[in-house]
C-alpha positions as CSV (number, residue, x, y, z in Angstrom):
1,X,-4.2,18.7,-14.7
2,X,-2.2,20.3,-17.6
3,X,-1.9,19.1,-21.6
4,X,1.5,18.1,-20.2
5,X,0.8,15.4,-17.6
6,X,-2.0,14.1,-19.8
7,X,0.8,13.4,-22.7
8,X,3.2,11.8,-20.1
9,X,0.9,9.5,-18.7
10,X,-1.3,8.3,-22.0
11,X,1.5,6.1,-22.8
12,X,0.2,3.9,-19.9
13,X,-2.8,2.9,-21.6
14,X,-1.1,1.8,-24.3
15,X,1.9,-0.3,-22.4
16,X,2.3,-3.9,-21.7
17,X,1.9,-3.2,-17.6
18,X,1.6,-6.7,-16.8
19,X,4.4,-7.8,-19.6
20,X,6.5,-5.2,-18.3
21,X,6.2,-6.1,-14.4
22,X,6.7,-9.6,-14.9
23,X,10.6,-8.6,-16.5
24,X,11.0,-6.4,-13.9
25,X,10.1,-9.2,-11.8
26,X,13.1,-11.3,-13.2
27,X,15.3,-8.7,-13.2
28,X,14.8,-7.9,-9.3
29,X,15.3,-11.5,-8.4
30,X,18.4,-12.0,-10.0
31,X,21.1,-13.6,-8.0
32,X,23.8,-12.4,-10.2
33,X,26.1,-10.8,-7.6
34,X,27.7,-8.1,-9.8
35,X,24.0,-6.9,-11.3
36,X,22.0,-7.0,-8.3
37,X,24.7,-4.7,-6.5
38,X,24.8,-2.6,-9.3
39,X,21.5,-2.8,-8.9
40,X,21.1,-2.0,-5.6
41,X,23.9,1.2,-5.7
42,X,21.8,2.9,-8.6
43,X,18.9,3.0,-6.6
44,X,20.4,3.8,-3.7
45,X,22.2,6.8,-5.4
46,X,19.1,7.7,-7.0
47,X,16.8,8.3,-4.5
48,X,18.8,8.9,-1.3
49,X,17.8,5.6,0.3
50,X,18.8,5.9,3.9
51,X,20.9,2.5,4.4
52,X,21.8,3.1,8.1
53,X,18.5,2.0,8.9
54,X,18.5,-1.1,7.2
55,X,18.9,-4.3,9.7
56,X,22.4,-5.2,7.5
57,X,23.9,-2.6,5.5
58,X,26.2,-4.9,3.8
59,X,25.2,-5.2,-0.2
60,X,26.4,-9.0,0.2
61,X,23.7,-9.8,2.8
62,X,21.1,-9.4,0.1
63,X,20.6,-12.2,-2.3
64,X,18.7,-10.4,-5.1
65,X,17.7,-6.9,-5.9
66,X,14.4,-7.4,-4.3
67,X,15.5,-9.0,-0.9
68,X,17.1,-5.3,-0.5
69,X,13.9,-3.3,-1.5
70,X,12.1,-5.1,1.1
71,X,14.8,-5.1,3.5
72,X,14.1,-5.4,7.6
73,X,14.6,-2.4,9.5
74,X,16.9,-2.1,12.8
75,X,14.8,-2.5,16.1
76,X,14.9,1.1,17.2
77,X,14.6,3.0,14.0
78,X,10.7,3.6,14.2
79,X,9.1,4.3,17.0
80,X,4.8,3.1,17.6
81,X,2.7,5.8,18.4
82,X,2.0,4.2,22.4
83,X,-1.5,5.6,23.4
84,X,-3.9,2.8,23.1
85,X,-6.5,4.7,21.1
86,X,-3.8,6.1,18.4
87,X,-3.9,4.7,14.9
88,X,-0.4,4.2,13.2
89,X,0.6,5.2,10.2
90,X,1.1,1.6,8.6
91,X,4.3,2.4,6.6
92,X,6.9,5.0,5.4
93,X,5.5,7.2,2.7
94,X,3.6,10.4,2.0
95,X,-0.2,11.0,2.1
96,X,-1.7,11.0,-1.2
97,X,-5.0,12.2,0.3
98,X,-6.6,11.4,3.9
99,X,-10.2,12.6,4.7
100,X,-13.7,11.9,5.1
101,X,-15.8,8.8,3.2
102,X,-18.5,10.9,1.7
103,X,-21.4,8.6,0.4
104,X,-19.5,6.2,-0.3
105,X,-17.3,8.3,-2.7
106,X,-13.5,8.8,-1.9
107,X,-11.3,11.4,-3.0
108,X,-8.3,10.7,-5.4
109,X,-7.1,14.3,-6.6
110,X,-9.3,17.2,-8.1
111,X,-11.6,16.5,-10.0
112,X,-11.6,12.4,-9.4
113,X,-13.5,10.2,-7.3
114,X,-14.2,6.8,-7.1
115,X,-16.1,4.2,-4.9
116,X,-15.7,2.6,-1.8
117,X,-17.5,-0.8,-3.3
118,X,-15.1,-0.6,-6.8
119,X,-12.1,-0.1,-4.4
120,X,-12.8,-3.5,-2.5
121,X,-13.5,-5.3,-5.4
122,X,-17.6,-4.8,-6.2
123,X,-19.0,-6.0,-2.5
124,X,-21.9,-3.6,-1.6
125,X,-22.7,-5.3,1.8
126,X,-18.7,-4.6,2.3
127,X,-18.9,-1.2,1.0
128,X,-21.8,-0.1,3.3
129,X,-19.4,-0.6,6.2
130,X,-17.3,1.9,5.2
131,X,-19.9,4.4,3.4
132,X,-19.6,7.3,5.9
133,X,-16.3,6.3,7.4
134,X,-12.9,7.9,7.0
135,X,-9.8,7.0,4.6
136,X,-5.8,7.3,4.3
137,X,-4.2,6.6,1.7
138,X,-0.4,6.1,1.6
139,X,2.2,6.3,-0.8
140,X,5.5,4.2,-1.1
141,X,8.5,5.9,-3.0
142,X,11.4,3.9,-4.3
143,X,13.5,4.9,-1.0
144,X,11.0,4.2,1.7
145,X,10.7,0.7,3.7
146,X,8.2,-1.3,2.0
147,X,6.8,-3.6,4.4
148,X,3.5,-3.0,5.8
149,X,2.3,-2.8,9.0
150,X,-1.1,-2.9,11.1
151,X,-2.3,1.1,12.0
152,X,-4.8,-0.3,15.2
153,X,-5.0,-4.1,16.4
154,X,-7.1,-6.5,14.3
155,X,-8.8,-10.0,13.5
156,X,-8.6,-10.9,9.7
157,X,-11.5,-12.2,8.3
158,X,-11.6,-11.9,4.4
159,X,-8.8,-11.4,1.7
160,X,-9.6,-10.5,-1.5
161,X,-7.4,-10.5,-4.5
162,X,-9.0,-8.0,-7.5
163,X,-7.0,-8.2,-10.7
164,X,-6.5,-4.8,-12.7
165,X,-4.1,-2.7,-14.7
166,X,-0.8,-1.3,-13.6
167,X,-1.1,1.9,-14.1
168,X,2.2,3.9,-12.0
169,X,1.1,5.5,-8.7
170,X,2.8,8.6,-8.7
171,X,1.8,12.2,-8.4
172,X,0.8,13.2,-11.7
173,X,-1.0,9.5,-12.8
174,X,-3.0,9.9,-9.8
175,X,-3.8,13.1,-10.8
176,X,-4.9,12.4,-14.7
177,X,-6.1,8.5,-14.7
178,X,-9.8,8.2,-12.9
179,X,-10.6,6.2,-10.3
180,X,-7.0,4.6,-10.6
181,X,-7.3,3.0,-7.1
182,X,-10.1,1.2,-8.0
183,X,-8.9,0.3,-11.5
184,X,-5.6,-1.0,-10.4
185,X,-4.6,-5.0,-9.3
186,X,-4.9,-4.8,-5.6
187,X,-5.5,-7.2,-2.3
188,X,-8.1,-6.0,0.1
189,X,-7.5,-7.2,3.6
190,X,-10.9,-6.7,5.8
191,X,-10.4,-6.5,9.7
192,X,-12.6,-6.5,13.1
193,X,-11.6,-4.0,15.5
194,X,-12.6,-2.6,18.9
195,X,-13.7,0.0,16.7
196,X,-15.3,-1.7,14.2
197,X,-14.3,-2.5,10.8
198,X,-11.1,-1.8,9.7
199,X,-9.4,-2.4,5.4
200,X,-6.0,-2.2,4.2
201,X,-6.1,-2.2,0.8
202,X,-2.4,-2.8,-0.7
203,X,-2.7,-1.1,-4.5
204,X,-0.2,-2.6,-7.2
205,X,1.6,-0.7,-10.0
206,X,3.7,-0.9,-12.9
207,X,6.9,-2.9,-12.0
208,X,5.3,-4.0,-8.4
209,X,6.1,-7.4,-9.5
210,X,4.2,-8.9,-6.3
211,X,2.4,-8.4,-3.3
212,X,2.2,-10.7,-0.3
213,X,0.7,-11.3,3.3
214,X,2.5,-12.5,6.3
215,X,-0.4,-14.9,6.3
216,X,-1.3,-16.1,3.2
217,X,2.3,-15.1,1.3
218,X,2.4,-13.8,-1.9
219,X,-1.1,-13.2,-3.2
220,X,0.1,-11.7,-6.3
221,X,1.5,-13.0,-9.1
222,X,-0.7,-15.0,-10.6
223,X,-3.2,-12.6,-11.9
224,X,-6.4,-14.4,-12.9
225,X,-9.6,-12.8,-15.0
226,X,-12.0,-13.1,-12.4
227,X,-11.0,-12.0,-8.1
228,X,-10.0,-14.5,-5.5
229,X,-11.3,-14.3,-2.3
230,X,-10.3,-16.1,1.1
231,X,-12.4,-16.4,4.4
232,X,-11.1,-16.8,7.5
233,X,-13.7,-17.7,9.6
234,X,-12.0,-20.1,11.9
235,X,-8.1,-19.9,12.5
236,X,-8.2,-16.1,11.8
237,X,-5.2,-14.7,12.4
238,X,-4.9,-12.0,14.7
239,X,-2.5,-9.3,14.4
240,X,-1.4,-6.5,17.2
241,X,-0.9,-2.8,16.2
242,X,2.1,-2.2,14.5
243,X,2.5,-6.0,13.3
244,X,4.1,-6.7,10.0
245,X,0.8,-8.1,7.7
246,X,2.6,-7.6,4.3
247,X,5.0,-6.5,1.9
248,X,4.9,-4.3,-1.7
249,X,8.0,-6.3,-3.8
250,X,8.5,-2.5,-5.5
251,X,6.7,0.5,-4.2
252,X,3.0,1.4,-4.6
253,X,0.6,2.9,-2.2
254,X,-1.8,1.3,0.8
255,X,-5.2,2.9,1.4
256,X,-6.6,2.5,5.0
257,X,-10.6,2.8,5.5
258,X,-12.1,2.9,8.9
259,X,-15.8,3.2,9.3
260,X,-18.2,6.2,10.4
261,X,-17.2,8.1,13.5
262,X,-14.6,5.6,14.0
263,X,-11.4,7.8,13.9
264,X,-10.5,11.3,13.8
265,X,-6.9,12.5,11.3
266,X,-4.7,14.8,13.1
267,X,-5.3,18.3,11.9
268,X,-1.8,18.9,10.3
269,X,-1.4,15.8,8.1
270,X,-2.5,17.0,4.5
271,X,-1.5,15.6,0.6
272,X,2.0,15.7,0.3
273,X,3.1,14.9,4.1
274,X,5.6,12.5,5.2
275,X,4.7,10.3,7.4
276,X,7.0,7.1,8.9
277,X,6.1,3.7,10.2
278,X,3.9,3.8,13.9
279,X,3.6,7.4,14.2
280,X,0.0,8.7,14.7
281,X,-2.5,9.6,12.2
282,X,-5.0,10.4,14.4
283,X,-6.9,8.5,16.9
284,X,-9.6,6.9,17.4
285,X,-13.2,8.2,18.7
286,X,-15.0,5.1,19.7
């Protein structure tokens, strides 16, 4: 990291993140028709979003700012990766990082690191699970699809909600804050698989006003001192690969962990690839 990137980013500490979010939050649910467009055409103009692919591409059809950010998809716009043993990239981003679990540590950028037990919230039992296993972690930008989807077939049995700062999730944060993953508000979502155990965690950031579950709904806001956890022993939902299981309201940035042996990455995915909803990551070796 460089003097400059550390001077951009220590304001962060310093900011009102959950302040701030909540009056983003007002601002993307506004129903005022002349603002929200306005809205809407910025952002649009901004950061290239590609419209065409949108399910309605008529500004009017959205209600509010943020009904447009997480705005359906036409049918035949993303394709699923079909082999049975493939594991799909669970939305539209770029890899942060992808790799091996080593010990229990997981990589964030040079020189940071941080645990698979502070990622999911301080369960050791949990983070054995996972100790040796393999991670992915995706980032959402302003212009990509923000609804999340399943990468490999699953049964749900615990939600956690683990309250955290805000800090933003882009390039050069990621590259100066440590541990930022695991410092962040996030929800963990912990599967059962053919292949064993499977997480999603959903990371938030400064302005993702909420995050919800097709499930549950939204998870996020409130933020309490202390996390929230929901079992789902009996009634647990089961969701197919390539299923919709949740929704950023604003970008942020998913992390997928897999356990030991259970999946091998595709050789030419690295930091800084884009990757779109259902294609293949890799595949799984179980």
């Amino acid at each position: 990291m460089t003097f400059k990137e550390i001077l951009a980013v220590w304001p962060q500490y310093i900011l009102p993140q959950h302040l701030l979010s909540g009056w983003m939050s007002k601002l993307t649910h506004c129903e005022n028709r002349w603002f929200k467009n306005l809205f809407i055409r910025l952002i649009i103009k901004l950061y290239g979003v590609n419209l065409s692919e949108a399910q309605s591409e008529d500004l009017s059809d959205y209600a509010s700012f943020n009904a447009f950010f997480t705005r359906e998809l036409k049918a035949d716009v993303r394709s699923l990766a079909g082999a049975a043993n493939a594991i799909a990239s669970p939305a539209d981003g770029a890899i942060s990082q992808l790799g091996r679990i080593e010990a229990g540590q997981i990589f964030q950028a040079k020189g940071h690191h941080y645990t698979v037990q502070d990622l999911l919230g301080g369960d050791a039992e949990q983070a054995k699970l996972f100790a040796n296993g393999s991670f992915a972690t995706i980032y959402l930008s302003p212009k990509d699809y923000h609804r999340l989807h399943m990468p490999f077939a699953g049964v749900l049995k615990e939600m956690v909600h683990v309250p955290g700062k805000l800090f933003s999730v882009n390039t050069v944060t990621v590259g100066v804050v440590p541990g930022l993953f695991a410092r962040n508000e996030r929800v963990v979502c912990l599967f059962d698989t053919e292949i064993g155990p499977m997480a999603l965690i959903l990371v938030g950031a400064i302005f993702v006003n909420s995050i919800e579950t097709v499930w549950h709904g939204v998870v996020t806001p409130p933020t309490l001192a202390a996390p929230r956890s929901w079992q789902y022993q009996q009634y647990a939902p089961i969701l197919s690969k390539g299923a919709e299981m949740g929704r950023f309201n604003m970008g942020s940035t998913i992390i997928v962990l897999f356990g030991e042996n259970a999946v091998q990455w595709r050789d030419n995915l690295q930091a800084g690839t884009v990757v779109r909803l259902g294609e293949s990551l890799g595949t799984s070796t179980l």
